[in-house]
KOLNU-135818 format. One record per residue: residue in three letters; x, y, z of N, C-alpha, C, O in turn. Coordinates in steps of 0.001 Angstrom, whole numbers, padded with zeros to 6 digits, always signed. Layout:
N
ALAXYZXYZXYZXYZ ...
This chain:
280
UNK+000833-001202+000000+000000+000000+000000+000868+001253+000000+000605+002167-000781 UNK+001926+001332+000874+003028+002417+001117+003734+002735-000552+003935+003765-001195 UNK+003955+001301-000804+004603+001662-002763+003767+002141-003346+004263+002961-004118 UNK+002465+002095-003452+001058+002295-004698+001508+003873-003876+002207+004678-004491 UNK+001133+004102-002790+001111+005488-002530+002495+006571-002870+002522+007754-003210 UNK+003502+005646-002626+004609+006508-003344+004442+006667-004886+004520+007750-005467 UNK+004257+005731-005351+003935+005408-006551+002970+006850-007264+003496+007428-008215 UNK+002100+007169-006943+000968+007914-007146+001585+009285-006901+001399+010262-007627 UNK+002410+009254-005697+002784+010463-005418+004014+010876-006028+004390+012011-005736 UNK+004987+009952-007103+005619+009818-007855+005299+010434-009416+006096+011029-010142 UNK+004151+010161-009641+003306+009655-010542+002565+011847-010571+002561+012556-011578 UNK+002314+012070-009830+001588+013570-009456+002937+014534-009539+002741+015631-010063 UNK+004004+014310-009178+005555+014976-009221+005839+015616-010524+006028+016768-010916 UNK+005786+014116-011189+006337+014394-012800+005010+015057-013373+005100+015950-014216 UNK+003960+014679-012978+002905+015527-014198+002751+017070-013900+002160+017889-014604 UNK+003612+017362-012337+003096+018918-011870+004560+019370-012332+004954+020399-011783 UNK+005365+018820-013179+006868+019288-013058+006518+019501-014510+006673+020665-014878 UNK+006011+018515-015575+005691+019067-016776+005170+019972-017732+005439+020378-018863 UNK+003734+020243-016235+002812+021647-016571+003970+022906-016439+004085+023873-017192 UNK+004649+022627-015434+005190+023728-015101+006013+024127-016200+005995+025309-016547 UNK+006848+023159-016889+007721+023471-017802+007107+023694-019345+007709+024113-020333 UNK+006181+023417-019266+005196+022901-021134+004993+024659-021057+005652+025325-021856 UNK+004196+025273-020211+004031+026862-020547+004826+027199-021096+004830+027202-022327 UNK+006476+027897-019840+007487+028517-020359+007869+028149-022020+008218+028842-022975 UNK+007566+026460-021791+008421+026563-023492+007403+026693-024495+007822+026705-025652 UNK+006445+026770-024363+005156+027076-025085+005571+028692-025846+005801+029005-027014 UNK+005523+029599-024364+005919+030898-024365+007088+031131-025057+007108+032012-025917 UNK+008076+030464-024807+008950+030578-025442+009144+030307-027372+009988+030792-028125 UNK+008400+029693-027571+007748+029166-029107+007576+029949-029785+008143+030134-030862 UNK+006290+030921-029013+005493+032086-029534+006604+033179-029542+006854+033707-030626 UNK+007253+033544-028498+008185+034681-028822+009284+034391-029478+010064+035340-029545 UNK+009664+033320-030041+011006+032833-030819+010326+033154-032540+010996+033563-033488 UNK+008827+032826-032556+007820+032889-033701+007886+034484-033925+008158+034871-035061 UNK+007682+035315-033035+007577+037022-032979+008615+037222-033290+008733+038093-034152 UNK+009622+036695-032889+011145+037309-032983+011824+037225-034446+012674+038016-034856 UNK+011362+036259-035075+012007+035753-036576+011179+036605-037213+011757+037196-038125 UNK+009792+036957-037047+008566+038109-037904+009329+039126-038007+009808+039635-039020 UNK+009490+039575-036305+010283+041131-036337+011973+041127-037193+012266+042199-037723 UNK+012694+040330-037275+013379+040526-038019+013429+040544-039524+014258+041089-040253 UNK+012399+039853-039824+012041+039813-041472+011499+041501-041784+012054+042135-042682 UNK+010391+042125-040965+010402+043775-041106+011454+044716-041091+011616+045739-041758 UNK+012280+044083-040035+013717+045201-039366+014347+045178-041105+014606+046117-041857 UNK+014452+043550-041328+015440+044095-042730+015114+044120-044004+015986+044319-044850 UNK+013395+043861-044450+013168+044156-045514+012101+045270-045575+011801+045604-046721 UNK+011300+046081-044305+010620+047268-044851+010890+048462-044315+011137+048794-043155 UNK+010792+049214-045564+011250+050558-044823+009956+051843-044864+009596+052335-045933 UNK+009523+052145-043881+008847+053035-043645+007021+052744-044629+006380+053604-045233 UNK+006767+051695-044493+005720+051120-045061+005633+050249-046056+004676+049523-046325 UNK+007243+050388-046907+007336+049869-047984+008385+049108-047941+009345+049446-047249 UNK+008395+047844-048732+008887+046321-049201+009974+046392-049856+010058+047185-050794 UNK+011224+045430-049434+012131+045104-050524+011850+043747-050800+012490+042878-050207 UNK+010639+043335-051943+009940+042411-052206+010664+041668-052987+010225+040518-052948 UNK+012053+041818-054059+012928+041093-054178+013692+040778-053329+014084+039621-053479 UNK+014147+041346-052375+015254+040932-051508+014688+039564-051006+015210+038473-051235 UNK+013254+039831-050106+012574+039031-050091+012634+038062-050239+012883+037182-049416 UNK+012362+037958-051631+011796+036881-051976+013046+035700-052521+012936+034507-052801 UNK+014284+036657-052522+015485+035858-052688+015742+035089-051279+016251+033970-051227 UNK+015348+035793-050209+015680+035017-048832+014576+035101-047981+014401+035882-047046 UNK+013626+033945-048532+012512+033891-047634+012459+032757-046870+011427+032184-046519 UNK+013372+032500-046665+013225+031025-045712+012602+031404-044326+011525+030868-044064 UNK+013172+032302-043361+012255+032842-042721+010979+033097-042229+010412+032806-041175 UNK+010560+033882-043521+009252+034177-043868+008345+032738-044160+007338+032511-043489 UNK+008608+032211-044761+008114+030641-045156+007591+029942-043906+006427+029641-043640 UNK+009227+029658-042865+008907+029208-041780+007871+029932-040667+007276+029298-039795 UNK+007810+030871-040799+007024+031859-039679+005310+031069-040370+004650+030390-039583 UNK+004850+031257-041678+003415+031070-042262+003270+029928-041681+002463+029762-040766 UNK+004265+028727-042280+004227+027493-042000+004644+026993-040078+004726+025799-039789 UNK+004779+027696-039389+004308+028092-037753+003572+028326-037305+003127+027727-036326 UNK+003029+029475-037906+001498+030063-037411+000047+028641-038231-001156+028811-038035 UNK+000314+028052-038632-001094+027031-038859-000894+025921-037943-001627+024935-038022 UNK+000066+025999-037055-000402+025192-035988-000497+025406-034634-000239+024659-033690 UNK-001087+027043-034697-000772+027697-033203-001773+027616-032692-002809+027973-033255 UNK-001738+027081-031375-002802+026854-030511-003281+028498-029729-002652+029101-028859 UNK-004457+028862-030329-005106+030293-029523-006054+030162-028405-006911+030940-027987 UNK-005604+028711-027932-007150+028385-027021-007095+029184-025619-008077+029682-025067 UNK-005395+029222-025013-005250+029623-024053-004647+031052-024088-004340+031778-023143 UNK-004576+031223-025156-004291+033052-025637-004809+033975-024836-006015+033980-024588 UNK-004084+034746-024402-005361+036103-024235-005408+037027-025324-004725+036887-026339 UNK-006303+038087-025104-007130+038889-026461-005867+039451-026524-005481+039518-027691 UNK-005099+039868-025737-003663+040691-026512-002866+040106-027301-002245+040657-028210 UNK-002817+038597-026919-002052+037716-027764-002872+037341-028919-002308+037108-029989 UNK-003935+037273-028830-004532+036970-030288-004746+038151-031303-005087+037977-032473 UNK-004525+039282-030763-004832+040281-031690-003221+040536-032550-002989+041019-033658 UNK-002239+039941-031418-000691+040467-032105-000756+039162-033160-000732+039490-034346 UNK-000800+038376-033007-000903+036881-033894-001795+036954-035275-001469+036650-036423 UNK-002939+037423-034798-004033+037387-036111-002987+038849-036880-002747+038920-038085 UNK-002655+039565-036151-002274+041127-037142-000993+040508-037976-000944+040614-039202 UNK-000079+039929-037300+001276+039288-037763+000850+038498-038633+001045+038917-039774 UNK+000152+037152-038545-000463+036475-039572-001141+036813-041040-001255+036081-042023 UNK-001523+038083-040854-002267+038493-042184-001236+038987-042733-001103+038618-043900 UNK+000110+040172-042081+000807+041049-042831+002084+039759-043571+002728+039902-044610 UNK+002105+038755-042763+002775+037743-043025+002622+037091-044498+003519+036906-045320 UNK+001193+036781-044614+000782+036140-045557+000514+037344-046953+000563+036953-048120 UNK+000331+038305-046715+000500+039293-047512+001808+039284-048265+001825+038943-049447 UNK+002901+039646-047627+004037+039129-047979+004532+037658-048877+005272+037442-049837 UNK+004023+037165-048341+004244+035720-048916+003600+035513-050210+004054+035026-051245 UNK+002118+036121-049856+001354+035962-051633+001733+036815-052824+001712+036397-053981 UNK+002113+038145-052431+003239+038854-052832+004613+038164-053803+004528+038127-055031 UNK+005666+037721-053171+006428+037315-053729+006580+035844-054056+007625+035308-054424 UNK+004957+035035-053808+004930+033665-054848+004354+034022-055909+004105+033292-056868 UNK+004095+035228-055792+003121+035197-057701+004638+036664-058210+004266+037318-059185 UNK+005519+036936-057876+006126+037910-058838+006727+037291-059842+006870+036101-059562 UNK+007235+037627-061122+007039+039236-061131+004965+038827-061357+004374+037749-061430 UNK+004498+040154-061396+003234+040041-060743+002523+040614-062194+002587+041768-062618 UNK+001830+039454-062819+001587+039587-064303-000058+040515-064400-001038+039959-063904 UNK-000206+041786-065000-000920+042907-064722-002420+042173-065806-002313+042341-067020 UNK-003778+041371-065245-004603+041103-065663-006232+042314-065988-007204+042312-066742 UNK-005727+043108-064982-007120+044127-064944-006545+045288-064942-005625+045665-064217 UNK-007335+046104-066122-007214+047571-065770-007808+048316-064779-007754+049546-064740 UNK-008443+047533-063873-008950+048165-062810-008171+048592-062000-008573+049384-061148 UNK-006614+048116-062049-005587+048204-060371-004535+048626-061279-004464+048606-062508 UNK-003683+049040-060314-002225+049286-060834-001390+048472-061613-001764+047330-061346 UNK-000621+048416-062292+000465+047245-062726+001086+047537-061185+001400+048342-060308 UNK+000916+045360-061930+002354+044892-060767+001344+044983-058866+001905+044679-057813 UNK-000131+045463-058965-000828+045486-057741-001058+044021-056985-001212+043004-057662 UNK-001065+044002-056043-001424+042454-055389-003113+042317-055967-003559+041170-056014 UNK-004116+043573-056437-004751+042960-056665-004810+042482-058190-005757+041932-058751 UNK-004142+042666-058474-003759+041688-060006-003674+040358-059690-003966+039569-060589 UNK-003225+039769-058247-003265+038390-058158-004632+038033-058281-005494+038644-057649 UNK-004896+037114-059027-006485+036251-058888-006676+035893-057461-005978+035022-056941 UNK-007651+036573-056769-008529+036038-056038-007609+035952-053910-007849+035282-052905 UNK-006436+037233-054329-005566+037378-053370-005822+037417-051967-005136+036872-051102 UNK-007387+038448-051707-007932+038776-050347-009180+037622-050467-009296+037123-049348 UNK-010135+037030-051394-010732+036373-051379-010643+034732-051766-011421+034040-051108 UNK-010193+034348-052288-010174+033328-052304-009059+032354-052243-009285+031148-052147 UNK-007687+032914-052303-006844+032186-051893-006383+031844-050456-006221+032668-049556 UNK-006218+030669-050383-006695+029922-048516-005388+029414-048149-004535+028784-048774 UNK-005469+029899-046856-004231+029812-045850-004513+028971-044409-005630+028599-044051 UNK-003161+028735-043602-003502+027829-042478-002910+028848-041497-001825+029426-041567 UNK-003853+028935-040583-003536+029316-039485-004621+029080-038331-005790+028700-038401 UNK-003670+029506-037051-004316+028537-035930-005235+027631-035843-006257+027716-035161 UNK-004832+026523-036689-005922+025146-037179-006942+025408-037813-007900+024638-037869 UNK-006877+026880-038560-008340+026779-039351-007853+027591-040873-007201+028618-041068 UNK-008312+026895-041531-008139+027539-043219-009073+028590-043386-010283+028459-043202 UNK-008370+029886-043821-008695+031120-043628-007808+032004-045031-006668+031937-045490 UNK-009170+032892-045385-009000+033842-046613-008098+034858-045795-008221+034626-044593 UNK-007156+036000-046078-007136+037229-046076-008335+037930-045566-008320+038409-044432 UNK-009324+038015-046295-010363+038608-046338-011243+037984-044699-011698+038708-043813 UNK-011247+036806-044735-011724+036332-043577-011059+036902-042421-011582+037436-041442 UNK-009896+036722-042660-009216+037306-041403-009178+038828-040664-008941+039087-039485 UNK-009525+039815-041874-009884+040893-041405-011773+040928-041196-012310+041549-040279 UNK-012513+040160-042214-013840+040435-041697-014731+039684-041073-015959+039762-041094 UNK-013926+038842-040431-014561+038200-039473-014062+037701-038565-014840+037090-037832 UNK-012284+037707-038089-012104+037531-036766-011536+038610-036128-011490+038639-034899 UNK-010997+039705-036964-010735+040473-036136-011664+041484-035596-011363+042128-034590 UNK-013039+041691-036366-013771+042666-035632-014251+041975-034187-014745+042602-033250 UNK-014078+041024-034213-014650+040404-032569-013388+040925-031472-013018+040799-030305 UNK-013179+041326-032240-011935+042600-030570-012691+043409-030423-013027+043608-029256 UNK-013317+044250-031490-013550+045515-031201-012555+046687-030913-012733+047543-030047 UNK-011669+046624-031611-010478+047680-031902-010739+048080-033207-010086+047353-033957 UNK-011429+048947-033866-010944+049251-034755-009775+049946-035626-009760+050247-036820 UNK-008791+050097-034607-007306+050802-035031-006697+049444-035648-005901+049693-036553 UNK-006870+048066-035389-006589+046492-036279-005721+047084-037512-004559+046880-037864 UNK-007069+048143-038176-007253+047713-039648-007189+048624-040138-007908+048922-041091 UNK-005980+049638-039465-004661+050412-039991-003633+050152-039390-002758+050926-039001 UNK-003761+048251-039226-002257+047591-038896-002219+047174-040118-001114+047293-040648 UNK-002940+046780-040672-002580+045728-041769-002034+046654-043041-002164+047877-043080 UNK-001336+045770-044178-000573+046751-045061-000899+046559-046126-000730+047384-047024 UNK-001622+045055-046339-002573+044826-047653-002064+045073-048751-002675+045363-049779 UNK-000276+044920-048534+000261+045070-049868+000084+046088-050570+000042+045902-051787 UNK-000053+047268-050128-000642+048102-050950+000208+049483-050245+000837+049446-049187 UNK-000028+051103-051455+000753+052081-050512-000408+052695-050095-000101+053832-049737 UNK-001954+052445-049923-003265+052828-049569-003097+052382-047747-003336+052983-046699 UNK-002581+051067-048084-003085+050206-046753-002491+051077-045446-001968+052189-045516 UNK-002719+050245-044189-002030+051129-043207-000399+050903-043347+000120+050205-044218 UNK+000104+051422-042613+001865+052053-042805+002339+050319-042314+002797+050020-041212 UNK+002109+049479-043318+003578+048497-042718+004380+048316-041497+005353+047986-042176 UNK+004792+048247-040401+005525+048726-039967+006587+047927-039974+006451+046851-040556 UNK+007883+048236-039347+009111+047506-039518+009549+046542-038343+010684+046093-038182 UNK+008451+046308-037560+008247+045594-036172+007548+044426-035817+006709+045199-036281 UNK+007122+043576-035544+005727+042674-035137+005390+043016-034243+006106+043611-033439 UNK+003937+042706-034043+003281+043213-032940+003203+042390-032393+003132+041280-032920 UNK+003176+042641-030629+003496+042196-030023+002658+042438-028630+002593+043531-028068 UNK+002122+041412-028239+000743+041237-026772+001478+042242-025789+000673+043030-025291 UNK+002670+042414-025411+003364+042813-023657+003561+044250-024222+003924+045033-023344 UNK+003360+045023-025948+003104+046058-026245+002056+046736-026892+002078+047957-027043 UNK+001083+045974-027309+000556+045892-028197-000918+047651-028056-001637+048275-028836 UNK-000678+047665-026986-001859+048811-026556-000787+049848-027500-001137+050091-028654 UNK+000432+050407-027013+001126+051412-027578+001411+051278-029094+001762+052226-029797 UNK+001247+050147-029485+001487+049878-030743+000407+049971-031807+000529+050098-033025 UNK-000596+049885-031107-001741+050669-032012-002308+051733-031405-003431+052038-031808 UNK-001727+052516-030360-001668+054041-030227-000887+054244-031933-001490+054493-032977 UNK+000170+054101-031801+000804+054495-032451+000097+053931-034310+000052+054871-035103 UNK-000165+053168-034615-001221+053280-035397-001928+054208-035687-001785+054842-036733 UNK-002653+054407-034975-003672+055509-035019-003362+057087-035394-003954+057830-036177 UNK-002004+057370-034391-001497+058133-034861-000866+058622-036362-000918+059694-036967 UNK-000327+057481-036624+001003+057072-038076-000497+057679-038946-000432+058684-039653 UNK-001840+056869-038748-002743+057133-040134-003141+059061-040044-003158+059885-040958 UNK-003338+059184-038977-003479+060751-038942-002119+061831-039379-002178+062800-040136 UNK-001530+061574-039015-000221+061822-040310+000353+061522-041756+001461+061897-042138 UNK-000560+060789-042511-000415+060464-043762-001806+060990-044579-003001+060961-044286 UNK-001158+061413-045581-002366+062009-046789-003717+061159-047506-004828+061400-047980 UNK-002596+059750-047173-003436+058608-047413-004843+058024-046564-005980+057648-046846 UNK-003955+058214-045299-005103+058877-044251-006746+059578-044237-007935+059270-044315 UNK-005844+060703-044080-006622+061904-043399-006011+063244-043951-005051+063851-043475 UNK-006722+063564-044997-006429+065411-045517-007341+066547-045138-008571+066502-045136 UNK-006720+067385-044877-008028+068540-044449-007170+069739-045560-006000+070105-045667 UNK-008440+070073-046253-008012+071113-047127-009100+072088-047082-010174+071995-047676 UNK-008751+072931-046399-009179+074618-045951-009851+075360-047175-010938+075937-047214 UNK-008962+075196-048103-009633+075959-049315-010709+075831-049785-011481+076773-049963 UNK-011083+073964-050228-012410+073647-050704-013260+073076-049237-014127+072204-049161 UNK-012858+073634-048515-013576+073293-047154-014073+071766-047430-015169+071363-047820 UNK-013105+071189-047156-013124+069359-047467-012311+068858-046427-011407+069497-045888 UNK-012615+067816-046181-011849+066470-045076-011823+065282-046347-012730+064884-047078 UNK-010803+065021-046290-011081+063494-047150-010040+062564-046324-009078+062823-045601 UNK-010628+061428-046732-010266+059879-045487-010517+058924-046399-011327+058757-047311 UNK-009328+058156-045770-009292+056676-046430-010601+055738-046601-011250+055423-045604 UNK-010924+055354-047741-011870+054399-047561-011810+053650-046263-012806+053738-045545 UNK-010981+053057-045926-010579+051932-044544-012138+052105-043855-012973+051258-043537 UNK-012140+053506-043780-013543+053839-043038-014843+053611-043166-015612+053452-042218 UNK-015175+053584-044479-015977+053018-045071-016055+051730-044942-016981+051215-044315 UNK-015272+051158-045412-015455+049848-045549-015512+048807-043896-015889+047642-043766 UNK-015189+049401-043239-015392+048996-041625-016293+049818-040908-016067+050047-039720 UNK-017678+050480-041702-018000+051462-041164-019060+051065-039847-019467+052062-039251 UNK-019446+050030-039438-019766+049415-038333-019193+049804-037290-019512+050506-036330 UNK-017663+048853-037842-016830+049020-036622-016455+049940-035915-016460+049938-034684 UNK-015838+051434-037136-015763+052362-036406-016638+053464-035414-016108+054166-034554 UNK-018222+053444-035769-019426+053504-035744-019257+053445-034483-019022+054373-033709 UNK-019426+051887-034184-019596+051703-032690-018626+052099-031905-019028+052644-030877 UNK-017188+051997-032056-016370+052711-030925-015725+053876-031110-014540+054126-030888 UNK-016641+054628-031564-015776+056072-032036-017164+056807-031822-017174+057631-030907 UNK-018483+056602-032626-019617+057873-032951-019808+058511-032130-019984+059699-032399 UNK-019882+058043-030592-020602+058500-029183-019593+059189-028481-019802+059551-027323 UNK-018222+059474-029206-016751+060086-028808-016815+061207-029267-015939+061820-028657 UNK-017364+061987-030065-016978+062910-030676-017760+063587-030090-018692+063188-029391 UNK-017277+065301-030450-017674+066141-029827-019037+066659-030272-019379+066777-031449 UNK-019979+067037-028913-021212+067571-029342-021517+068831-030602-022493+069551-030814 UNK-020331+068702-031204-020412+069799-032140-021013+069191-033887-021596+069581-034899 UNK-020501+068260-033409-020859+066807-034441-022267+066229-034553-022637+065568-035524 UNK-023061+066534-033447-023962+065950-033218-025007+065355-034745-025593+064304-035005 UNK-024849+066423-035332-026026+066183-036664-025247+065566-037391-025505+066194-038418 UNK-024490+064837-037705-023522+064385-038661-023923+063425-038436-024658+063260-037463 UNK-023487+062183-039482-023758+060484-039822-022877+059774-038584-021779+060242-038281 UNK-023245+059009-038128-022351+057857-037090-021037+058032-037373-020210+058570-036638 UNK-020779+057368-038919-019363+057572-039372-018792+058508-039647-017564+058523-039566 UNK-019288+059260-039933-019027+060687-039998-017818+061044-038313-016646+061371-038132 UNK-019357+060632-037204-018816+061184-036252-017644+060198-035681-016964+060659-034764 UNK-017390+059046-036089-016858+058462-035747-015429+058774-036320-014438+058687-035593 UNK-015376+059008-037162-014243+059295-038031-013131+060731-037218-011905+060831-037184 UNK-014373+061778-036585-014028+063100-036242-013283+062800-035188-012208+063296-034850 UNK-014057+061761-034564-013796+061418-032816-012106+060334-032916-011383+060167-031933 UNK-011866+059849-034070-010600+059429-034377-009183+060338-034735-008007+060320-034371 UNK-009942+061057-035579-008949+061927-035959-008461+062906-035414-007322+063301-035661 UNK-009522+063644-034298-009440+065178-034122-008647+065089-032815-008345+066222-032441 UNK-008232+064182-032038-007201+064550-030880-006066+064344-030992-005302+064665-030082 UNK-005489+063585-032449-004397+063604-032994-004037+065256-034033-002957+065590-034521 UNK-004977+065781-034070-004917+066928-034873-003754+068368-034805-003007+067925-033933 UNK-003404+069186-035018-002554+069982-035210-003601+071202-034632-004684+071298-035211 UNK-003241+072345-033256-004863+073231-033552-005326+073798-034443-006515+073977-034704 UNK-004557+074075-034899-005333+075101-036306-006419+074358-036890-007563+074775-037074 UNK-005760+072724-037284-006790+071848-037812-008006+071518-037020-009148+071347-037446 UNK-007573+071459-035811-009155+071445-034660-010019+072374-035164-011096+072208-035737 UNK-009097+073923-034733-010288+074878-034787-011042+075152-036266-012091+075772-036440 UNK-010079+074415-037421-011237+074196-038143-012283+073632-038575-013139+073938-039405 UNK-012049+072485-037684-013258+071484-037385-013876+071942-036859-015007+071748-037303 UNK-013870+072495-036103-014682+073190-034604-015553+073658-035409-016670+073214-035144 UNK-015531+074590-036560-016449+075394-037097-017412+074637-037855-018393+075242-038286 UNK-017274+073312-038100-017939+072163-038596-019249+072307-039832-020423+071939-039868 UNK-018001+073311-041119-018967+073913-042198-018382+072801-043372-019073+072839-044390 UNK-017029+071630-043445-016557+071049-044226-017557+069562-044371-018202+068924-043539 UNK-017370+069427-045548-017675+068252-046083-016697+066919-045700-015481+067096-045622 UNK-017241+065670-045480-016455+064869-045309-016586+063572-046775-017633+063013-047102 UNK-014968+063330-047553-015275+062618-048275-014554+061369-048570-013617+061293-047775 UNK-014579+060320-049392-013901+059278-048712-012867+059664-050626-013216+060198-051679 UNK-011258+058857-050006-010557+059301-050700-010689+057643-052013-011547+056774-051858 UNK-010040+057626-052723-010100+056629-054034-008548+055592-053387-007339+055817-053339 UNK-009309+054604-053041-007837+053135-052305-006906+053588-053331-007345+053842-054453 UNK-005513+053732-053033-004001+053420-053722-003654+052366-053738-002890+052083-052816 UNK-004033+051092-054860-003924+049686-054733-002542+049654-055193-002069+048527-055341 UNK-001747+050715-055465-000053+050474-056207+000506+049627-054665+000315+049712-053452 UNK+001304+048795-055648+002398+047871-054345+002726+048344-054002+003065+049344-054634 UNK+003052+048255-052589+003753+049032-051566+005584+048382-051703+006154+047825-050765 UNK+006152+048607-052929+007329+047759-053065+008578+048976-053455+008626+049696-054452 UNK+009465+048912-052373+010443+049897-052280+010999+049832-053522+011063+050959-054014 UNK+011477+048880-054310+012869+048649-055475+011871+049763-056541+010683+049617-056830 UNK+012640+050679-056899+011330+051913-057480+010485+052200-056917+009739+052862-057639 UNK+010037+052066-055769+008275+052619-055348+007784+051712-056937+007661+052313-058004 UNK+007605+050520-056814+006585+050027-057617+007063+049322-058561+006343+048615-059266 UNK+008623+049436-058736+009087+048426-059486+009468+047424-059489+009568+047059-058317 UNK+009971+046197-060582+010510+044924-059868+011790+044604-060726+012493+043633-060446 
């Protein structure tokens, strides 16, 4: 009886010695996974934009990171960790669909030469693995990431494009991730691509992004803005309540007077690819 009981209590040792150790190296997985992302940005983008040959000459990296992320377990994630993972995962695979279809053969006059959306079926229908589930581009921004309820997400992503949000040269990352889409938010209110306010034709113009998530921003932005807004569209106000505390004053106080039109600007689907701004 004394052996069965050592036995058992033998038996409870090793399984409480394993939990203990399976996390750390779990943890350790995921940030060894972040760490190889962030270096693939550090040395191929600069300031939003791609060295999509360099790339694609040394993507082993990159390869391994896609082929990592489809077997990542998000069960025990928290929302900070799943939001840095799903954001890394899309800009990842962006990249990747990118330089398996170059040089990038120009099918529609609808997009730029050389645009990712020249790839057939790039945000919609071409299917990827990640965290055990086969997933579009497109899926991944419209249907798992609005269940955060951040809409700053979706001026992380870079969508291959010089429209999309600013690339950055970093991965995102859960133990930063609040400052890192501060800083988002900010980066889009500083770009033309953004957010323009032009005084003369008493106009605001803004990225589609807004539009096209106009739910999202709706709900966590409309009820933010200032009572000066009041008669304006949800998105409208939602848009004001984003932009206007990043603003410059002059640009406030011309909001303040709230006689401008708000209009949405035409997507820049040109590649976001440094070798020329657009060449290959």
């Amino acid at each position: 009886m004394k052996l069965r009981i050592a036995s058992f209590s033998l038996y409870f040792i090793i399984a409480a010695l394993s939990l203990t150790t399976a996390a750390p190296a779990a943890q350790e997985s995921a940030d060894a996974r972040r760490r190889n992302f962030d270096q693939i940005l550090d040395l191929y983008v600069r300031d939003g934009y791609v060295y999509y040959r360099a790339l694609r000459q040394d993507r082993r990296l990159l390869d391994a990171y896609v082929t990592g992320a489809a077997g990542v377990s998000l069960d025990m994630a928290s929302r900070d960790e799943q939001i840095a993972f799903w954001l890394n995962t899309y800009n990842a695979l962006v990249l990747q669909t990118v330089i398996d279809h170059m040089p990038i053969a120009q099918r529609s006059r609808d997009y730029p030469a050389r645009s990712i959306r020249q790839i057939p079926g790039a945000f919609e229908r071409l299917t990827h693995r990640a965290a055990g589930r086969t997933v579009t581009l497109d899926q991944i921004e419209q249907t798992i990431l609005p269940t955060f309820r951040d809409p700053r997400v979706f001026f992380a992503l870079g969508r291959g494009s010089a429209g999309g949000g600013r690339l950055r040269s970093e991965a995102f990352n859960a133990a930063t991730l609040e400052q890192q889409l501060s800083q988002v938010a900010s980066e889009c209110v500083s770009r033309a691509q953004c957010v323009a306010i032009d005084r003369a034709l008493n106009r605001v113009t803004v990225s589609p992004i807004f539009s096209w998530r106009e739910k999202d921003f709706a709900l966590a932005y409309a009820d933010k803005a200032s009572p000066v807004f009041n008669t304006r569209s949800p998105i409208e106000r939602a848009v004001l309540a984003f932009v206007e505390p990043r603003l410059l004053t002059t640009e406030r106080e011309f909001l303040a007077m709230n006689e401008f039109r708000v209009e949405y600007a035409a997507f820049d689907w040109s590649l976001n690819d440094l070798t020329g701004r657009g060449g290959q």
